[in-house]
N, C-alpha and C positions, 0 to 999 in steps of 0.2 A: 447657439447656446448663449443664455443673456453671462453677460460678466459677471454677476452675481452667483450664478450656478458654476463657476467655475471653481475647480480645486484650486487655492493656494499650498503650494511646495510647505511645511512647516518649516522653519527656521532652525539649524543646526549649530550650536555655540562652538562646534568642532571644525566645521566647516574650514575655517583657514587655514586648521592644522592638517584637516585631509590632503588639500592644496598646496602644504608647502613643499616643495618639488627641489628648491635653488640645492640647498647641503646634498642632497643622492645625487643633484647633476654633475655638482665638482668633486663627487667622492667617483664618478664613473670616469671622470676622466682623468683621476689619480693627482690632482690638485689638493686636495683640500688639506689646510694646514692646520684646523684645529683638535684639541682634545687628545691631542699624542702624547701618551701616556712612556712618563722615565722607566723606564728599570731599574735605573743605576742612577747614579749621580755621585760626585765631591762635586758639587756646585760649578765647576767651572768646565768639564766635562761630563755630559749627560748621555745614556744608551737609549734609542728612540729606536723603536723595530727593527733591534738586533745593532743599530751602526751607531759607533760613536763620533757624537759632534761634538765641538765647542758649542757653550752654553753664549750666545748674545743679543739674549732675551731674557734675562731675569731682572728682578728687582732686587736683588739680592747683593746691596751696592756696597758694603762693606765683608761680603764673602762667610759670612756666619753664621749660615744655614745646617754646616756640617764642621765647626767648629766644637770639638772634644769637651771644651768647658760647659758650654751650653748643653751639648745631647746631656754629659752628667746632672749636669742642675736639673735638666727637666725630669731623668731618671730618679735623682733624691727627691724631689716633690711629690712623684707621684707614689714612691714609696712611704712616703709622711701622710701626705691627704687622700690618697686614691687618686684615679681618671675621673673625675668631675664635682662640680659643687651641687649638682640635679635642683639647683633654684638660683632664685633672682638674686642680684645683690641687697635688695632692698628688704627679702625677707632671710632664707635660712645661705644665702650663695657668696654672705663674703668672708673671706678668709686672712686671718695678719697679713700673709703678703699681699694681697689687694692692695690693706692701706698701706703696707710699706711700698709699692710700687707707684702707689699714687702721691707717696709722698718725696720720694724719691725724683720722680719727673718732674713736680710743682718746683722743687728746688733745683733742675737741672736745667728748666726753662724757665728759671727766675720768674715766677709769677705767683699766685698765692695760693693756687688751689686746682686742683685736679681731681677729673673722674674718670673711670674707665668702661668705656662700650666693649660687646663682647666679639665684633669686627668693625674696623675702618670704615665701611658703607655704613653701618649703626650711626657710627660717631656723627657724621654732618648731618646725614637724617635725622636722627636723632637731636640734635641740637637744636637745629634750625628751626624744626617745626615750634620747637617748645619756647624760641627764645622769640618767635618772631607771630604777635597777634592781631588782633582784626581789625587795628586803626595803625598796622606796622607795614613798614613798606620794604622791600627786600632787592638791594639792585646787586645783579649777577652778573658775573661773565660770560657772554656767551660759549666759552669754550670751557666754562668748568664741569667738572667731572660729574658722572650721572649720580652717583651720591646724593652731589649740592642740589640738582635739579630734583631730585626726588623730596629731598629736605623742602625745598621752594613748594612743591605742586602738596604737600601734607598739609602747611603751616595756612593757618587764616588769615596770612599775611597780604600783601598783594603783594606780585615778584612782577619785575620791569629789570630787562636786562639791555647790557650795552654791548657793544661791537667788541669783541676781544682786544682787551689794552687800550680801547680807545678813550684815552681820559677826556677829550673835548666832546666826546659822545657821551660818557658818563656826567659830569660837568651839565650838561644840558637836561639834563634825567633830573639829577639831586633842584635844578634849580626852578623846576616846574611846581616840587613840592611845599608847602608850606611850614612853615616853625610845630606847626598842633600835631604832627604825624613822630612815628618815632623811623630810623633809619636805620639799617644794618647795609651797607658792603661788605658782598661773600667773594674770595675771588681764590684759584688754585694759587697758590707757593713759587710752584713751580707746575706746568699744565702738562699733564699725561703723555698728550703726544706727538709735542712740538717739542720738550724739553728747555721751553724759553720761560723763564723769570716773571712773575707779575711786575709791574712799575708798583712800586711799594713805595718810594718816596711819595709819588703824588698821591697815590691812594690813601697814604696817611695825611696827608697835606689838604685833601676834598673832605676827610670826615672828621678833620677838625672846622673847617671850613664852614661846614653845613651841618654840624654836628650831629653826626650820625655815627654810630660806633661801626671797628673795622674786624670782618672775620677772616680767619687765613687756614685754610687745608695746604698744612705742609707735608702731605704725604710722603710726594718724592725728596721734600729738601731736608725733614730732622734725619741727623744721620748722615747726612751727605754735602750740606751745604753750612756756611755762617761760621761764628765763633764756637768751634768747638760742638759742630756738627748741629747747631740748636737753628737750624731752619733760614728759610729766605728771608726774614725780617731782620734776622740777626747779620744778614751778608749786609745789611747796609747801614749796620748799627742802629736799626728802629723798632728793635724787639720791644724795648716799652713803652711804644705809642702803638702798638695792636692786642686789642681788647682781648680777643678769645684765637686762641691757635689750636688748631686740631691735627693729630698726626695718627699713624697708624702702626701696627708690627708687625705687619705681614712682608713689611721691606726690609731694611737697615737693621730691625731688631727681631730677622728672621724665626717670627713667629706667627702667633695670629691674634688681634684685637685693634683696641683705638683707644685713643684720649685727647680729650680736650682740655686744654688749660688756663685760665685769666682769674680775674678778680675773684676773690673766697664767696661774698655774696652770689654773684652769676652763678658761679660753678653749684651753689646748694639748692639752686633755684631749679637747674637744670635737674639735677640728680635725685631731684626730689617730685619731678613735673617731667618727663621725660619718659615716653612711652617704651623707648625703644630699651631707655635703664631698664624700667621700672618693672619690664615682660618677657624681660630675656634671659637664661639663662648665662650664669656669669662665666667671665675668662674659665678656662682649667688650669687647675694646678701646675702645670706641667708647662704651659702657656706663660703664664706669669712668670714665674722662676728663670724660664729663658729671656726672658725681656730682660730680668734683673739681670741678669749674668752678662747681656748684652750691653745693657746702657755702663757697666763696670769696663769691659772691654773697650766701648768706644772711649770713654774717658780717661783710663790707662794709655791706650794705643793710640793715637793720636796718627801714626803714620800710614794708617787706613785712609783718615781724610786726603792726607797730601797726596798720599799713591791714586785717587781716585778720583782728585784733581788731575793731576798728573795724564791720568789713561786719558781724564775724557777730554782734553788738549790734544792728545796725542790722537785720537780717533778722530776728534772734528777736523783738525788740520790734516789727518789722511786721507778721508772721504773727499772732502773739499778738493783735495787735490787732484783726485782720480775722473772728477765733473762730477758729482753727484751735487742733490740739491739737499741739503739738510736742513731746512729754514733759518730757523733763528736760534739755534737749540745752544742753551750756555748752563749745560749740566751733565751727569752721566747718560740723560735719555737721548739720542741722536736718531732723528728721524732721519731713512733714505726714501725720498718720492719716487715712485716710479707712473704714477698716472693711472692708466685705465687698471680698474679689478682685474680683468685676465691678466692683464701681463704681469701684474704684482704677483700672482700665484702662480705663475711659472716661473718668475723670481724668486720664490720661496722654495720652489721646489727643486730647484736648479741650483741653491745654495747649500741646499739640503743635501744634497748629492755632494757637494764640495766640501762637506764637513763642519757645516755651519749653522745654526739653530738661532733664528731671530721673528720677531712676530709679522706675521702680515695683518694689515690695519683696514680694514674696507669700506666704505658707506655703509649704515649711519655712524658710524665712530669716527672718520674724516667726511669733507666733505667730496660728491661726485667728480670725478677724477681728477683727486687726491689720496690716491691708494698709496700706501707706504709702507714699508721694511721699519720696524719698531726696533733697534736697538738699544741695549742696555750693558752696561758696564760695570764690572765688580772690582773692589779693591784688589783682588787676587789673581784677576789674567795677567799673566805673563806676559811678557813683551814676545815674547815667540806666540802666542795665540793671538796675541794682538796681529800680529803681523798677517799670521796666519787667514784672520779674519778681513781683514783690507785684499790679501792677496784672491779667494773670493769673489770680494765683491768686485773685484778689476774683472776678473775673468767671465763672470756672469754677466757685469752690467755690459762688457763689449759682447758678447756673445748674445744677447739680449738688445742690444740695440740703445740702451741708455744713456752711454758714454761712449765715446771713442779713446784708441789707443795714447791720444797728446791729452788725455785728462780735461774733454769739452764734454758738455750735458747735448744729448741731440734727442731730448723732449723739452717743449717747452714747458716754463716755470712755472 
């Protein structure tokens, strides 16, 4: 039969999904750690099919997810305005507390102006695309969050990214480009899931340099990190040499949205230009209201921060000491490596069993064997659940093969 006479297969757009097999292989073998759904929760003990764990996998870093003031605030809101705005902000979807909440951050984050996205993944997509056009050059880090990446691959910008933290690598990026282009540096705050700090002095230091403005996703650090909880810029007293800082609610102000906040021009440009504002339906009532009640707590209470300073000293200096590798982590996120994907998830599930609930991280979210135990840390564990949680991971990781009994790592780094 000539090749021409032959049938070609048609092409099936489903095809990969018929094929994906890997989630039913490790749900057969009683592995799989995601999509376990709470029953229960006060945030720092969670019911997971039927057994109660410690919660040491939340972002939930100031404990005010099931804080009483908040559930009421968000109950009053919704008995004022109803369960949603059913439009954009831009037409029939904003509400007083909107701008009071926008006005309220602009001044909490000392900057001039604020807007609010209706989730955290909005916010940097959202921004980036809009702020960054087609003779704009955009240098990332390679280890920020799919967000920023998503923001980079929308905008008609060109994105050129550097080696994580590598400012001699970045440095070599900014200096190929020419005066006629315009520049943005986007980098995480603090990075998902290493819990390590961007280098913010030099960051700011290369985009005055080569003058290129600097953008910062402080997700994990408003709330948790700096003067008065206002982010990683602020840990090193450089919050007013960073142009635009973007943070989210879905952490520290145990809700759900985003905002971004810099200069009152930028911010109108954005909010005005900005696909992701402009076509989304806005926060809910109910969402805003607990933000406000939240950002009033952090700033009353102040002993959330030090307590969660406190823990997460207290967790790196334990881990560490038991032989685990936590990298570089100098915040509430503490990474535990364990290496290959199986054995991460028999880690998980083996801690699981111990009474202990923490994320396992896999390829492509780390890289190939650099599988990791995600934890996280809330103002509100007790020093008995702290412990409780070290004691655990001792017994799993020797059990496991990770660590030995004298507190040595026996996988390599």
């Amino acid at each position: 039969m000539a090749q021409s006479d032959q049938k070609i297969k048609p092409a099936d757009i489903f095809d990969k999904a018929y094929q994906f097999t890997a989630a039913d292989d490790v749900k057969a073998l009683g592995l799989y750690p995601y999509f376990k759904p709470l029953t229960d929760t006060d945030g720092n003990v969670v019911v997971i099919e039927g057994k109660e764990v410690i919660m040491a996998g939340s972002n939930n870093y100031l404990g005010l997810t099931n804080d009483i003031r908040l559930m009421e605030a968000a109950q009053k809101a919704i008995t004022k305005y109803g369960t949603g705005c059913t439009g954009s902000r831009y037409l029939n979807g904003t509400l007083d507390i909107h701008l009071e909440l926008e006005e309220k951050l602009a001044a909490f984050m000392r900057k001039e102006n604020c807007v609010l996205f209706s989730t955290g993944y909005q916010t940097n997509e959202g921004a980036i695309q809009t702020i960054a056009g087609r003779n704009d050059i955009i240098f990332s880090d390679k280890d920020n969050h799919a967000c920023i990446v998503t923001g980079t691959l929308l905008s008609n910008g060109r994105t050129v990214r550097y080696y994580h933290n590598d400012m001699d690598h970045l440095r070599k990026l900014l200096e190929r480009e020419g005066p006629s282009t315009g520049k943005v540096i986007v980098s995480d705050g603090v990075f998902s899931m290493s819990g390590s700090l961007a280098r913010i002095p030099e960051l700011v230091a290369l985009s005055k340099e080569f003058n290129a403005r600097l953008y910062l996703d402080d997700a994990h650090a408003i709330g948790v990190l700096g003067e008065g909880g206002r982010g990683s810029a602020s840990a090193f007293g450089l919050l007013d040499e960073v142009d635009l800082v973007s943070g989210t609610f879905s952490k520290s102000f145990a809700s759900l949205g985003g905002f971004l906040v810099g200069d009152r021009s930028i911010i109108e440009y954005i909010r005005h230009h900005s696909p992701a504002h402009i076509f989304s339906a806005s926060m809910p009532p109910a969402n805003v209201a607990t933000v406000l009640k939240a950002l009033e707590v952090l700033q009353e209470e102040t002993w959330r921060l030090d307590r969660l300073e406190v823990i997460s000293n207290y967790m790196r200096k334990g881990l560490k000491e038991l032989g685990f590798n936590i990298w570089t982590s100098q915040s509430p996120i503490i990474p535990v490596v364990i290496g290959d994907l199986m054995d991460c998830l028999k880690f998980w599930r083996d801690l699981f069993e111990e009474g202990v609930y923490a994320n396992a991280v896999v390829p492509p979210a780390v890289p190939r064997g650099q599988s990791l135990l995600r934890t996280s840390y809330m103002a509100t564990h007790t020093d008995a659940q702290l412990d409780s949680i070290l004691d655990a991971f001792r017994k799993v990781g020797i059990r496991r093969g990770i660590i030995d009994q004298n507190g040595h790592s026996l996988i390599e780094a």
